[in-house]
Backbone as ProteinMPNN parsed JSONL, in Angstrom:
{"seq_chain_A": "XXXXXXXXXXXXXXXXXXXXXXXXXXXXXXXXXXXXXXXXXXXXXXXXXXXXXXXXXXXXXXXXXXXXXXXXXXXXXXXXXXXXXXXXXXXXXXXXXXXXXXXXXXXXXXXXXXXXXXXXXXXXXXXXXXXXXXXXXXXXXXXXXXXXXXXXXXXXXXXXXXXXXXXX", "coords_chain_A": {"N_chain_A": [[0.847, -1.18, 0.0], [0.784, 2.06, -0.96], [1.381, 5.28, 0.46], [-0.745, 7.17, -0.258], [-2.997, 5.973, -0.849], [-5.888, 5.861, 0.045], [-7.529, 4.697, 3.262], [-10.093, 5.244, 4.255], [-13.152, 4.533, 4.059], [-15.868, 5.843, 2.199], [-19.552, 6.167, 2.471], [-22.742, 6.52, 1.624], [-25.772, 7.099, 3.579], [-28.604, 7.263, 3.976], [-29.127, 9.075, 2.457], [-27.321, 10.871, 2.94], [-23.467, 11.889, 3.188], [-21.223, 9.429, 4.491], [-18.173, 9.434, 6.334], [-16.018, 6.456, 7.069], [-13.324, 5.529, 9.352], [-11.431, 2.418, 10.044], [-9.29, 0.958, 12.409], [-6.172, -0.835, 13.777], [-4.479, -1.087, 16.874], [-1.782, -0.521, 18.334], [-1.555, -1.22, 21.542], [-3.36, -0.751, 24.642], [-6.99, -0.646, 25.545], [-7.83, 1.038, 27.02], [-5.771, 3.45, 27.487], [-5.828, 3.966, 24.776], [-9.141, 5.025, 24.677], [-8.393, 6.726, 26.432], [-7.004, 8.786, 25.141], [-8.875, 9.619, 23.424], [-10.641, 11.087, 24.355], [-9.711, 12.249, 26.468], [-9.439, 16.12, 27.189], [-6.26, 17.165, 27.01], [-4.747, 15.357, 25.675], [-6.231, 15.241, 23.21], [-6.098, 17.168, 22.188], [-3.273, 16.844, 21.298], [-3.477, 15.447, 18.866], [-5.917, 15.835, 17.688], [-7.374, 18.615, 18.013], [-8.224, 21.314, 20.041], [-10.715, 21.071, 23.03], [-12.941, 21.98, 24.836], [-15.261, 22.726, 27.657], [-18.258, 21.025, 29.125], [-17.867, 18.256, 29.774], [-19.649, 16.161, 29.753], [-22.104, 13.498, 29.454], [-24.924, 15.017, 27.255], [-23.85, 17.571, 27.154], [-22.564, 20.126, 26.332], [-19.531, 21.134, 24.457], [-17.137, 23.075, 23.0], [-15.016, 22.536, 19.626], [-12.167, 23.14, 18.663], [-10.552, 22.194, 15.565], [-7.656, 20.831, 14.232], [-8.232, 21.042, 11.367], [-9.207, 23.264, 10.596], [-12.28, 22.835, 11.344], [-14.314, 24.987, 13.343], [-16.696, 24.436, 16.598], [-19.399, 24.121, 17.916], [-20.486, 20.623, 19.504], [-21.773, 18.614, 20.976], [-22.145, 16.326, 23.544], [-23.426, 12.703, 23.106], [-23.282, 9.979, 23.82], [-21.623, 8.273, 26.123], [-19.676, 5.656, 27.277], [-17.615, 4.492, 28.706], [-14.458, 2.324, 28.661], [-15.836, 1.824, 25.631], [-17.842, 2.811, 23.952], [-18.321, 6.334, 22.141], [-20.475, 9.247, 21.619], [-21.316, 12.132, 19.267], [-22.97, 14.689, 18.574], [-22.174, 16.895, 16.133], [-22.596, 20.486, 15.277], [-25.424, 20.544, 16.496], [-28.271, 20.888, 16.101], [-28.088, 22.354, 13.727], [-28.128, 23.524, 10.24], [-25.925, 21.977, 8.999], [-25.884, 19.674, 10.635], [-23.767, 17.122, 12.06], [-23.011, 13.708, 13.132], [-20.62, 11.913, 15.054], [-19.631, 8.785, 15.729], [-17.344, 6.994, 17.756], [-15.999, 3.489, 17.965], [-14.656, 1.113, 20.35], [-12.789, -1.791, 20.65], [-11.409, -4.506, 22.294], [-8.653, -6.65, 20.909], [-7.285, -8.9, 21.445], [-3.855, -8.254, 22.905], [-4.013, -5.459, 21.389], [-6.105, -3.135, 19.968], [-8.997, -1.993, 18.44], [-10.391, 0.455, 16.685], [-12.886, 1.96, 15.619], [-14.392, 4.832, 13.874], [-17.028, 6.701, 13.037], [-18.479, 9.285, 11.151], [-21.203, 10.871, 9.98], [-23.675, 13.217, 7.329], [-22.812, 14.241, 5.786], [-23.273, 16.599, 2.819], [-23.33, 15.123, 0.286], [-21.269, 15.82, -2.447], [-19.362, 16.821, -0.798], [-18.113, 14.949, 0.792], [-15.914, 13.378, 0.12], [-13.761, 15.259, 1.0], [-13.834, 15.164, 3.788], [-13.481, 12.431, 3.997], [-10.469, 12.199, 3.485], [-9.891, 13.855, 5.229], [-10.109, 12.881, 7.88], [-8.784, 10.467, 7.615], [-6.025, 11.731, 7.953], [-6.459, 12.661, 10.641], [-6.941, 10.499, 11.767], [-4.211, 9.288, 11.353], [-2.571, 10.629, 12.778], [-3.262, 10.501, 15.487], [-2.453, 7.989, 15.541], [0.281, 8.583, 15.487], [0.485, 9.717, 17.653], [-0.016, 8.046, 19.794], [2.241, 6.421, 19.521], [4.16, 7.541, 20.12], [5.474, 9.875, 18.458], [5.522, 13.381, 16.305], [2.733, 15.004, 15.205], [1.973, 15.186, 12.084], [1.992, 17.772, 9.217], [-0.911, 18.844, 8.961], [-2.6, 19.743, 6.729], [-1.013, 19.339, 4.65], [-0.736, 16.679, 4.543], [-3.494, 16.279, 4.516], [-4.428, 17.712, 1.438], [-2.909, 16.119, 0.253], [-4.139, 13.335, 0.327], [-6.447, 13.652, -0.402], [-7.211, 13.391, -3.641], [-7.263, 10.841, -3.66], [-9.627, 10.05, -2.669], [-11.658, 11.596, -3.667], [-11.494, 10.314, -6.175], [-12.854, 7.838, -4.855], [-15.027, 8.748, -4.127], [-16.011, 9.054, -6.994], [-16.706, 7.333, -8.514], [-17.812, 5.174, -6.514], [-19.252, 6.621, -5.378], [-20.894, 9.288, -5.929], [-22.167, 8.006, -8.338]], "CA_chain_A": [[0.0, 0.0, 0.0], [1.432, 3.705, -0.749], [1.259, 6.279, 1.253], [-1.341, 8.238, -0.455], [-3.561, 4.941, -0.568], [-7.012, 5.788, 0.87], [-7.713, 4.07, 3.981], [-11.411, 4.789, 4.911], [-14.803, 4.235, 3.62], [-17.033, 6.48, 2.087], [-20.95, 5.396, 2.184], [-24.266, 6.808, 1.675], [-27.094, 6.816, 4.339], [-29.947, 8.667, 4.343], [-29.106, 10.584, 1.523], [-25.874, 12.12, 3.235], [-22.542, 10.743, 2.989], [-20.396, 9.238, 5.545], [-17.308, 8.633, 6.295], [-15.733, 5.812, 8.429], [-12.509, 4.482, 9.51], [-11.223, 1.127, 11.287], [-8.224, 0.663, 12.667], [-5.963, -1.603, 14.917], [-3.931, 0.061, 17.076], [-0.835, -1.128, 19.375], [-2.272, -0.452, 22.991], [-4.832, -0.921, 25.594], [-8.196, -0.291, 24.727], [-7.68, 2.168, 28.302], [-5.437, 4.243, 26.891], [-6.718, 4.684, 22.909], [-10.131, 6.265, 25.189], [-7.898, 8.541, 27.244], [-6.177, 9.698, 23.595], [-10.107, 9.808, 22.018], [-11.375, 12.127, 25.3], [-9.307, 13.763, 27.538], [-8.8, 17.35, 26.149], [-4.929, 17.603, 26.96], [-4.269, 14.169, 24.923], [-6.626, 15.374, 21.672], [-5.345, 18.594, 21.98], [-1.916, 16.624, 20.317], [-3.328, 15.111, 16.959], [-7.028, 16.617, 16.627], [-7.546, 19.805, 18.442], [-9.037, 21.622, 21.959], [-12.013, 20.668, 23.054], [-13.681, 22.85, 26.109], [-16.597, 22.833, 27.778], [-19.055, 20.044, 29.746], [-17.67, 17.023, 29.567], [-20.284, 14.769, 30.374], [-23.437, 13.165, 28.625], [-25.665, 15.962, 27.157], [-23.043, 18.683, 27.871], [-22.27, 20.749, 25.212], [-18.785, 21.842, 24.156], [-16.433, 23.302, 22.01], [-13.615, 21.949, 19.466], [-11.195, 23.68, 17.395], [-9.743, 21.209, 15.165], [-6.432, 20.839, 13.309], [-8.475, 20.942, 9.973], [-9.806, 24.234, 10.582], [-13.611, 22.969, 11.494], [-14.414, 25.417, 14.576], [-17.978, 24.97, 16.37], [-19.898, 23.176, 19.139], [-20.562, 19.527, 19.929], [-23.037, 17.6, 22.091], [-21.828, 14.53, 24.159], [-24.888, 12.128, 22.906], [-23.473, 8.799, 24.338], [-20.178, 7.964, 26.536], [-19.735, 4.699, 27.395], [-16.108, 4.264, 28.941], [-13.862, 2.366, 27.084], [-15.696, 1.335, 24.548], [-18.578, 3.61, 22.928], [-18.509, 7.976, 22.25], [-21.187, 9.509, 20.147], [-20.838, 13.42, 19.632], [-23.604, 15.406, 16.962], [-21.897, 18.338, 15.455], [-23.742, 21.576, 15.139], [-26.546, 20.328, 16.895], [-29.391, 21.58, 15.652], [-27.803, 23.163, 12.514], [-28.464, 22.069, 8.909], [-24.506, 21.336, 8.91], [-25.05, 18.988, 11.886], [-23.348, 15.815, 11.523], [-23.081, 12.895, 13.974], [-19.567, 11.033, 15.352], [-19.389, 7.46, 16.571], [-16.138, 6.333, 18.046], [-16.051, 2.231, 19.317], [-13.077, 0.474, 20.625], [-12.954, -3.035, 20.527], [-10.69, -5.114, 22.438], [-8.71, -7.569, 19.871], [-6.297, -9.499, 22.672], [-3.065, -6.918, 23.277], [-4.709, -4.033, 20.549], [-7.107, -2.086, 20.262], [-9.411, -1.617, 16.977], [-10.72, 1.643, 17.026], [-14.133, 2.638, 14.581], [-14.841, 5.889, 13.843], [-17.894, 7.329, 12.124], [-19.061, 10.795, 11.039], [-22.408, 11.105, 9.129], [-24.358, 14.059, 7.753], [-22.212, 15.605, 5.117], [-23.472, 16.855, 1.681], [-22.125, 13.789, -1.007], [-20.06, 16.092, -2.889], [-17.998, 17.642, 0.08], [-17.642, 13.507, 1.426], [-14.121, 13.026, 0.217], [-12.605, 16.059, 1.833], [-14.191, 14.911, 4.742], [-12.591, 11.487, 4.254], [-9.179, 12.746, 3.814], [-9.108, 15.003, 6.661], [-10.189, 12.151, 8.777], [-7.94, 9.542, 7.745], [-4.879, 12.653, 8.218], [-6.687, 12.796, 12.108], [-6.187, 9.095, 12.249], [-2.931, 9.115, 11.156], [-1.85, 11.986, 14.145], [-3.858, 9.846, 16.031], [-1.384, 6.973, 15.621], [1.612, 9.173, 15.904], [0.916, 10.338, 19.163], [0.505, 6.989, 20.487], [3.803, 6.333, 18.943], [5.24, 9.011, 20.917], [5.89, 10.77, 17.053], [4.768, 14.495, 16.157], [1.272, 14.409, 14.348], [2.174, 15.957, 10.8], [1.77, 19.23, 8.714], [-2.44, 18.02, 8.657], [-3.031, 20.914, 5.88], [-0.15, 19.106, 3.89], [-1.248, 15.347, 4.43], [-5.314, 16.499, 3.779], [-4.034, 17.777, 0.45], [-2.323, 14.658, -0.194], [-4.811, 12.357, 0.175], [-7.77, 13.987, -1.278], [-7.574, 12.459, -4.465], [-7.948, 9.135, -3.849], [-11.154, 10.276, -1.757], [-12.122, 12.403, -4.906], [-11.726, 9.058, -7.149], [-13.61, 6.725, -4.566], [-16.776, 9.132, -4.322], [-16.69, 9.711, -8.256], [-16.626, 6.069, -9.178], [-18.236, 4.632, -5.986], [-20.359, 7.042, -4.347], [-21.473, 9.794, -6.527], [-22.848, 7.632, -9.545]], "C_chain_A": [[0.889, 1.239, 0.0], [0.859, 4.378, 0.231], [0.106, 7.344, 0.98], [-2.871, 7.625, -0.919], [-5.326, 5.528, 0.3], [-7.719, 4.777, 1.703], [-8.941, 3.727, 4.829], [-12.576, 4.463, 3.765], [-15.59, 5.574, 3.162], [-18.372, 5.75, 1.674], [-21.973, 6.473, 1.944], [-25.347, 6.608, 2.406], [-27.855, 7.883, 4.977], [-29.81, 9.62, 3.134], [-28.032, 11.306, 1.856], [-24.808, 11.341, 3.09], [-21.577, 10.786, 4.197], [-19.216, 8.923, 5.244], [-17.003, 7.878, 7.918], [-14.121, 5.583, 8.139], [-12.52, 3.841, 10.595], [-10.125, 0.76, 10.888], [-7.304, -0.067, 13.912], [-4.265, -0.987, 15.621], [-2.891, -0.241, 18.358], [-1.003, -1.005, 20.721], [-3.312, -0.827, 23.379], [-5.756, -0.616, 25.113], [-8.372, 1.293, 25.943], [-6.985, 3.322, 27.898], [-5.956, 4.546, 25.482], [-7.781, 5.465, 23.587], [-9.537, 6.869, 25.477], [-7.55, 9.715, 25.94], [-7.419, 9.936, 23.292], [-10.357, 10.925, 23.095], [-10.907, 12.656, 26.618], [-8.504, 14.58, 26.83], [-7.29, 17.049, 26.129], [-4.259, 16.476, 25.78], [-4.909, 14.855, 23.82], [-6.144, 16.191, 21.502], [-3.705, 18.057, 21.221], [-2.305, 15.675, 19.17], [-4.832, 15.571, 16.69], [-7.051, 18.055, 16.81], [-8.102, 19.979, 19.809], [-10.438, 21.448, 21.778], [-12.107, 21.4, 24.678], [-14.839, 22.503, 26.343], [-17.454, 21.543, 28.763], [-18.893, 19.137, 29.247], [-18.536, 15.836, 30.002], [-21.694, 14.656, 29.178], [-24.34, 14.444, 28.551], [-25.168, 17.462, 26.908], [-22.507, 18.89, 26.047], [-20.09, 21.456, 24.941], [-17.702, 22.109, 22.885], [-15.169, 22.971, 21.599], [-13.388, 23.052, 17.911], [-10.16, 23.223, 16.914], [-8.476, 21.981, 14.412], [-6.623, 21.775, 11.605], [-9.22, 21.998, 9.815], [-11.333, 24.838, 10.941], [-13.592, 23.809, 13.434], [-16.2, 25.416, 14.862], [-18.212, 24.061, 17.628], [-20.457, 21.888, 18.9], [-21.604, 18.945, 21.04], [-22.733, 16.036, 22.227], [-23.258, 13.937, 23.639], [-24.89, 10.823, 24.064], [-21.69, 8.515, 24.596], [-20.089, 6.637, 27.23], [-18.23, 3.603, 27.87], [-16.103, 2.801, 29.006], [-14.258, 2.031, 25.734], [-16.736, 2.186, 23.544], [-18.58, 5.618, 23.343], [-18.991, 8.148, 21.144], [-21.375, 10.946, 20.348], [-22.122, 14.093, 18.305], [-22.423, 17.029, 17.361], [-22.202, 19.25, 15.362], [-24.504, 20.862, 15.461], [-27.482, 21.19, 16.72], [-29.17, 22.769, 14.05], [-28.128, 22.477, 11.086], [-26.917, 21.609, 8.325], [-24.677, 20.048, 9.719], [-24.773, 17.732, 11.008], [-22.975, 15.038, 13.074], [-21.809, 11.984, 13.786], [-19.914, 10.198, 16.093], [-17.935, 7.116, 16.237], [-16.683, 5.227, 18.532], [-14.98, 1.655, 19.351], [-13.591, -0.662, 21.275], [-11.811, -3.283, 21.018], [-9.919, -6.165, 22.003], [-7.105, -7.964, 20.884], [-5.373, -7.914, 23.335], [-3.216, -5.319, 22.513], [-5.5, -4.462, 20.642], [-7.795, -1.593, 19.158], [-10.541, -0.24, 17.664], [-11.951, 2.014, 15.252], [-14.29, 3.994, 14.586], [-15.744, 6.678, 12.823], [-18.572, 8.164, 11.705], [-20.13, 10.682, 9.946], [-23.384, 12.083, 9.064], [-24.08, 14.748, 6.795], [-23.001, 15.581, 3.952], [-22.809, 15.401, 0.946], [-21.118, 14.236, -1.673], [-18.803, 16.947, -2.054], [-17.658, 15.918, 1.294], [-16.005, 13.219, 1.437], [-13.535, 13.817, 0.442], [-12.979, 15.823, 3.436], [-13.217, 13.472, 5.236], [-10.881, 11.027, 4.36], [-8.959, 13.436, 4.657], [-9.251, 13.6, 7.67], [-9.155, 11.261, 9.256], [-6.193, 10.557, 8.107], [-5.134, 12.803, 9.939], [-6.342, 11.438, 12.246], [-4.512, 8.901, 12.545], [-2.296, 9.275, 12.013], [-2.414, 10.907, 15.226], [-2.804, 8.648, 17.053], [-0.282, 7.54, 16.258], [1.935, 9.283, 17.346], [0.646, 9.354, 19.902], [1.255, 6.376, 20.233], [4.625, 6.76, 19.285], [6.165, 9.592, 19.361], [4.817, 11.756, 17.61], [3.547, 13.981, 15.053], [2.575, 15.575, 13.066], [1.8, 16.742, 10.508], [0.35, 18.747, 8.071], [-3.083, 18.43, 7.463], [-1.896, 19.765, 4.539], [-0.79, 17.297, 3.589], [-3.146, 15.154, 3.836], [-5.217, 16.457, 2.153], [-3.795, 16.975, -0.382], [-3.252, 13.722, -0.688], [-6.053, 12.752, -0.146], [-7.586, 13.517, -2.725], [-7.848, 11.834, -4.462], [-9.294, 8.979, -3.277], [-12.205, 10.655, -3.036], [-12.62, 11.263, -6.073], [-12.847, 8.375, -6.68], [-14.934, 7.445, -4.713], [-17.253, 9.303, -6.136], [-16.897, 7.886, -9.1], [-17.974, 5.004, -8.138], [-19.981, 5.373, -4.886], [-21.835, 8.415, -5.211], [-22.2, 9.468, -7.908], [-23.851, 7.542, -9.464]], "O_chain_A": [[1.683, 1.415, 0.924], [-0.161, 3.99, 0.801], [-0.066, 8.274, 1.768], [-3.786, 8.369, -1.272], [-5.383, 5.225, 1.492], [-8.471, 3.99, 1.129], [-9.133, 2.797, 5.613], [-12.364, 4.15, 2.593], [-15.879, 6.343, 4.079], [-18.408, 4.915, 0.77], [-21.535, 7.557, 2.331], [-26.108, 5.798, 1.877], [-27.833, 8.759, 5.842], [-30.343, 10.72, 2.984], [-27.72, 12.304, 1.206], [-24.987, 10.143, 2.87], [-21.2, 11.803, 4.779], [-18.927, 8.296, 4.224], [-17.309, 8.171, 9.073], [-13.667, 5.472, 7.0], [-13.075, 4.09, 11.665], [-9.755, 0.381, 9.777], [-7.726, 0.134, 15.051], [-3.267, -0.609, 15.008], [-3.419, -0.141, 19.466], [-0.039, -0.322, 21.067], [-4.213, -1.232, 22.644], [-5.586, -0.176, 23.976], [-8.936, 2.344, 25.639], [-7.66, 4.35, 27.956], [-6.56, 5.605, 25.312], [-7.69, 6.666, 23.332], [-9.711, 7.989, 24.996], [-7.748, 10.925, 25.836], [-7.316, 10.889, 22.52], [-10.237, 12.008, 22.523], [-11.489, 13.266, 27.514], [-7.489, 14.35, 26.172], [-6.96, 16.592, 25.035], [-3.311, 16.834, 25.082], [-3.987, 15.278, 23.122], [-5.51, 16.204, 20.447], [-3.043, 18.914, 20.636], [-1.39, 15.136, 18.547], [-5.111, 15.722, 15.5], [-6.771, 18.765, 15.844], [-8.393, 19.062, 20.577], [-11.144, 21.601, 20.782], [-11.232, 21.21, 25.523], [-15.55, 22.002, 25.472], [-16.467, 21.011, 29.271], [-19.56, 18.853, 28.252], [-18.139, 14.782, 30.5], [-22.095, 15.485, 28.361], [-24.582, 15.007, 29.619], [-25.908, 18.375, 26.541], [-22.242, 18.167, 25.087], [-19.772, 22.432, 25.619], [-17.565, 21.321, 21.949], [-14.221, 22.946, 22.383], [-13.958, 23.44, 16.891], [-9.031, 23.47, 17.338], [-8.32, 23.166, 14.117], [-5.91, 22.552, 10.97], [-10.032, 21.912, 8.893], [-11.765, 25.99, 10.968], [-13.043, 23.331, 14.426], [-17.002, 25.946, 14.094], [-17.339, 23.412, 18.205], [-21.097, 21.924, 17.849], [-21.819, 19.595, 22.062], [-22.918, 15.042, 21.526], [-24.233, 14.681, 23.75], [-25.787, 10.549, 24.861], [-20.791, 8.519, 23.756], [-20.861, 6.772, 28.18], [-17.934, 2.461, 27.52], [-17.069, 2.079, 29.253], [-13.461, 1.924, 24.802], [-16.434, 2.222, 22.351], [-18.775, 6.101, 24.458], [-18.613, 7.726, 20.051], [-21.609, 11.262, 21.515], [-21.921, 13.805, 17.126], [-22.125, 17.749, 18.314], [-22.338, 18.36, 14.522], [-24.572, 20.023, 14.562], [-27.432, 22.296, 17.257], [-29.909, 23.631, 13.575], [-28.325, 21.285, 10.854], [-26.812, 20.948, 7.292], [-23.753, 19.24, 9.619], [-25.193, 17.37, 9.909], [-22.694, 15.73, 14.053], [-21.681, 11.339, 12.745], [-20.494, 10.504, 17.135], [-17.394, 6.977, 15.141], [-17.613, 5.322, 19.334], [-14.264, 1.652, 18.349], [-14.472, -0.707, 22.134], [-10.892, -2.604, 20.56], [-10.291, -7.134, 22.665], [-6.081, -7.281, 20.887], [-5.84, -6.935, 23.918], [-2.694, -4.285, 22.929], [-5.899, -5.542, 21.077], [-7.24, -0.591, 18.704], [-11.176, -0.124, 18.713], [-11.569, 2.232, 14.102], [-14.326, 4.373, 15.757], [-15.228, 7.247, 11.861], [-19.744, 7.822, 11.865], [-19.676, 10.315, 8.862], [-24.083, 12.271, 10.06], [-24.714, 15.781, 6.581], [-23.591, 14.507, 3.832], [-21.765, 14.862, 1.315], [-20.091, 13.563, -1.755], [-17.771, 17.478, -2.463], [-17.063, 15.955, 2.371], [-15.203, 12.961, 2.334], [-12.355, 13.552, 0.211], [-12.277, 16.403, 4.264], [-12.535, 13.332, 6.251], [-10.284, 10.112, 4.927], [-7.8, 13.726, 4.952], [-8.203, 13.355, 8.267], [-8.689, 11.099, 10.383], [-5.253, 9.875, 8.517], [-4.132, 13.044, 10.612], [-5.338, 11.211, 12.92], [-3.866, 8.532, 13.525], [-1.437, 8.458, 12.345], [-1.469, 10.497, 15.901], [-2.525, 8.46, 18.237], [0.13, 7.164, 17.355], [2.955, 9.099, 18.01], [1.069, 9.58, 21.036], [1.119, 5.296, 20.809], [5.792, 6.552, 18.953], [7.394, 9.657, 19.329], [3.927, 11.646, 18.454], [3.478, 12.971, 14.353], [3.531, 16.322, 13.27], [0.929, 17.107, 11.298], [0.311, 18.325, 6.916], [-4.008, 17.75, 7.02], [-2.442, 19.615, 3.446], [-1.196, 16.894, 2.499], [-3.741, 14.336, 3.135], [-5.713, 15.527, 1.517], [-4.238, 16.93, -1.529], [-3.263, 13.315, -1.85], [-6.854, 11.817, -0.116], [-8.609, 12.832, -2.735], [-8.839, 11.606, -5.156], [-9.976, 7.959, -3.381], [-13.28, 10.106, -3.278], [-13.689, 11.254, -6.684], [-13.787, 8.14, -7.44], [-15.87, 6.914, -5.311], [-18.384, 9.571, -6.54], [-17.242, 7.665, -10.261], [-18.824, 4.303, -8.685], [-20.964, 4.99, -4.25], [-23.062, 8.43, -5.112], [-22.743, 10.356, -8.565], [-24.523, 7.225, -10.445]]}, "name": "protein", "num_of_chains": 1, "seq": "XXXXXXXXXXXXXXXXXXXXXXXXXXXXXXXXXXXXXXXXXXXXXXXXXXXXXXXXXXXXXXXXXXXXXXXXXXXXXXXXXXXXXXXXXXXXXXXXXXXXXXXXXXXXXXXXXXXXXXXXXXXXXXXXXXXXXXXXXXXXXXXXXXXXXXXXXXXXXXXXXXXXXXXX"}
């Protein structure tokens, strides 16, 4: 596989398009949650996140990839399920599911955002899989990467899969 290889999923449901990835991931399933939801850990490969941390509780993230806006805990479920809508109540909103699966000494990690327009899907799916990536890094003890530079990157092959697979 290259490096520029597209690694998630784009789908269709409901009429909006999603993206997912799934990945397996060297580590506890204890730690991968602390990296998915305590601010000071996302704060090193997605962005800050403020605000009421608990079920229902509203707060704010200002990602890597430039999306700034508020969030709504829906469903926390330590270590293994987090479900987050997006603009809640906006006609942007969009809905995240994280689940972490225990697979003996790793840790498979799901992640699913649904909600977007179909033709803005594969910049959605390249920024994601560039948050994965950082993701990795920083439980690697590596720097996450130039995210603006790796998005870039891998938007084509996102661009191909929705024009062949999703947008026909």
């Amino acid at each position: 596989m290259n490096d520029l290889e597209p690694t998630g999923e784009l789908l269709v449901v409901d009429g909006k398009g999603t993206v997912r990835m799934e990945d397996l991931y060297r580590t506890d399933i204890d730690n991968l949650w602390a990296a998915i939801t305590s601010p000071h850990r996302v704060a090193r490969w997605l962005g800050s996140v403020k605000g009421d941390l608990r079920v229902g509780g509203l707060v704010h993230m200002s990602l890597v990839s430039g999306w700034d806006g508020p969030a709504r805990i829906d469903t926390c479920d330590p270590p293994h399920h987090l479900s987050l809508t997006n603009n809640p109540g906006a006609a942007d909103e969009t809905r995240m599911v994280a689940t972490l699966t225990r697979e003996g000494p790793l840790t498979r990690l799901r992640i699913e955002e649904a909600g977007f327009p179909l033709d803005a899907t594969p910049f959605h799916g390249s920024g994601w899989q560039a948050h994965v990536e950082d993701l990795r890094a920083h439980l690697e003890g590596r720097p996450a990467s130039d995210w603006e530079t790796r998005w870039k990157a891998l938007t084509p092959g996102y661009q191909e899969i929705a024009r062949t697979r999703l947008l026909t």
